[in-house]
N, C-alpha and C positions, 0 to 999 in steps of 0.2 A: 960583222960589226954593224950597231945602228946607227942608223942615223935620222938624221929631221922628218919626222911625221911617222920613223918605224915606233911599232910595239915590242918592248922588252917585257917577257915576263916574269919577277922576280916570288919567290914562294920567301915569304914569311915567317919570320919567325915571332917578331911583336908585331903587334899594330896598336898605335896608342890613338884613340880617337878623340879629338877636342870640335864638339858642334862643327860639322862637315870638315874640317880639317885634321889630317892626320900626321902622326909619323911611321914612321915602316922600319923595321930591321932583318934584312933579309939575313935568311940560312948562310952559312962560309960567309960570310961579306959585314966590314966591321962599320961599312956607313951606315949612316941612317939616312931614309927621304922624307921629303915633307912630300904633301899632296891631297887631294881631294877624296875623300870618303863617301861613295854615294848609298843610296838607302836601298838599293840592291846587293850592297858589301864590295863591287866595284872600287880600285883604286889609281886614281892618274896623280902617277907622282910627277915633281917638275926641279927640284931642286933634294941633291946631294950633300950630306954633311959630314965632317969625319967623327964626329961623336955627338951621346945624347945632347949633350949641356946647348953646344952651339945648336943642336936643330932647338933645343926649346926655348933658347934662347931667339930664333927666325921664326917663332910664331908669332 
């Protein structure tokens, strides 16, 4: 289990990039993340969402 300061790393299935912010939809897994997009393709998600609408609707 992780926890505070671990690294989880999820393999993607979308990534939708909006000017350094993202969202993510990992493989088997029906949430989506929001999170930071950096310009090495690097991604730090921070917040969990149970479908598109709500995470695009938390951008």
């Amino acid at each position: 289990m992780a926890g505070p300061g671990d690294h989880e790393i999820l393999h993607p299935e979308i990534v939708l990039g909006f000017h350094g912010l993202c969202l993510v939809k990992p493989v088997h897994d029906d949430d989506w993340y929001m999170g930071s997009l950096y310009d090495d393709g690097s991604i730090d998600c921070w917040t969990a969402y149970d479908d598109l609408y709500e995470a695009l609707r938390g951008l």
